[in-house]
C-alpha positions as a printed Julia matrix, in Angstrom:
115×3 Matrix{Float64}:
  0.0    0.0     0.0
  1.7    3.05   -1.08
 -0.34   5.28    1.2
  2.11   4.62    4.06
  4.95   6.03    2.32
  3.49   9.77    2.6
  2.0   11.75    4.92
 -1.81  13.16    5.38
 -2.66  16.51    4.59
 -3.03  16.82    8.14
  0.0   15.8     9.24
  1.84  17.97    6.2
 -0.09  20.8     7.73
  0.57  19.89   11.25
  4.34  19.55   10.9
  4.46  22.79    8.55
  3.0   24.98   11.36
  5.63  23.72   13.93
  8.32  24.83   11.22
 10.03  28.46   11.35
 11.24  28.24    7.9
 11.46  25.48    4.66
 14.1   25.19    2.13
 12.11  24.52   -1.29
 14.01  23.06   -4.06
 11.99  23.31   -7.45
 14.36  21.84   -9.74
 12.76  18.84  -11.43
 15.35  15.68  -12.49
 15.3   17.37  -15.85
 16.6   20.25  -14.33
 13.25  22.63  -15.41
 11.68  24.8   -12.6
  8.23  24.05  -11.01
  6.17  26.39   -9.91
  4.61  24.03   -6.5
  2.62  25.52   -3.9
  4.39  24.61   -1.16
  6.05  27.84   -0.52
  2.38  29.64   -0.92
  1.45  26.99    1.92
  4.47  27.39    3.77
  3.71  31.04    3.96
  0.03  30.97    4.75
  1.24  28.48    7.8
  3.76  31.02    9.32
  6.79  29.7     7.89
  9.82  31.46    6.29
 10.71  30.32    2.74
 14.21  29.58    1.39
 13.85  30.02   -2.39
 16.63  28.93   -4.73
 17.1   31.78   -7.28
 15.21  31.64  -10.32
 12.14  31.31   -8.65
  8.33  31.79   -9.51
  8.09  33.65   -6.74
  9.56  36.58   -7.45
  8.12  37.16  -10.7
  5.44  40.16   -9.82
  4.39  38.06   -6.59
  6.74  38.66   -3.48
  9.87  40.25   -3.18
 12.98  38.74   -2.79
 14.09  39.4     1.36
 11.03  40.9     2.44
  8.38  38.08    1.78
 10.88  35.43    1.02
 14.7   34.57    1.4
 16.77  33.41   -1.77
 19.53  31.08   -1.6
 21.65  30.77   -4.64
 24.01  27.3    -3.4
 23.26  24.23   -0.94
 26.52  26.01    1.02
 24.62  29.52    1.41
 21.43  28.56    2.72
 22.91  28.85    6.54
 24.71  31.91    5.62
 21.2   33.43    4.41
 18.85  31.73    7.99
 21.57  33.34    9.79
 21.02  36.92    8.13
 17.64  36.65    8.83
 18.18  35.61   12.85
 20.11  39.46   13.34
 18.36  41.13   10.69
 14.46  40.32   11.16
 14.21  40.66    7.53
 10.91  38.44    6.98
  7.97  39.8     9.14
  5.73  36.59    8.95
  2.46  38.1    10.04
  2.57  41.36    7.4
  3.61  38.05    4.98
  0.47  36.07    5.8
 -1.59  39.64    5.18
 -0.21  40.42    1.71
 -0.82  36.63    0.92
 -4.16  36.26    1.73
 -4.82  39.56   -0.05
 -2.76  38.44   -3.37
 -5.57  35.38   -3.18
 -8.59  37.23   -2.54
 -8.17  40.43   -3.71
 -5.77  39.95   -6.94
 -6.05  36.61   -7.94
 -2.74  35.43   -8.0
 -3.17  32.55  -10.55
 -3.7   35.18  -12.68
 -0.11  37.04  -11.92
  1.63  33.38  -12.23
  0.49  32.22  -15.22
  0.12  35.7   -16.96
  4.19  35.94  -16.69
């Protein structure tokens, strides 16, 4: 039964509002970028997200080290969590706001698949 091998939505949920921040990798094995909604999730559950550059999300949707952190190497991503421990540069509740307001008030499907 394959079932066992992932996790409910609950528990995805559950576990992703314990986390302070994710590291999302969107690189497929044919090395194309994915838009997911993980990070959209992650967000909406109070969790910082560690973008790899080149992501959706910064096309006309959040801003690069005010809504989201980018990490350009496997090697920087500590370098980058660390920045953000002295610097406060992510405030998670104004993130959660401007979410939910890209979702109900400007449609954000429409900004991601219109660039």
């Amino acid at each position: 039964d394959s079932s066992n091998k992932f996790l409910s939505q609950e528990e995805y949920y559950s576990i992703l509002s314990k986390s302070k921040y994710i590291i999302n990798f969107i690189r497929s094995p044919n090395n194309k970028i994915h838009f997911t909604c993980r990070s959209l999730q992650a967000i909406a559950l109070g969790c910082i997200v560690l973008e790899p550059k080149h992501s959706y999300l910064g096309k006309d949707l959040l801003v690069k080290n005010l809504d989201y952190l980018e990490y350009s190497s496997i090697n920087s991503l500590l370098e980058v969590i660390n920045l953000n421990e002295e610097k406060n540069l992510i405030n998670v509740i104004h993130l959660r706001k401007k979410l939910k307001n890209l979702y109900v008030e400007n449609n954000i499907w429409k900004n991601c698949f219109n660039n």
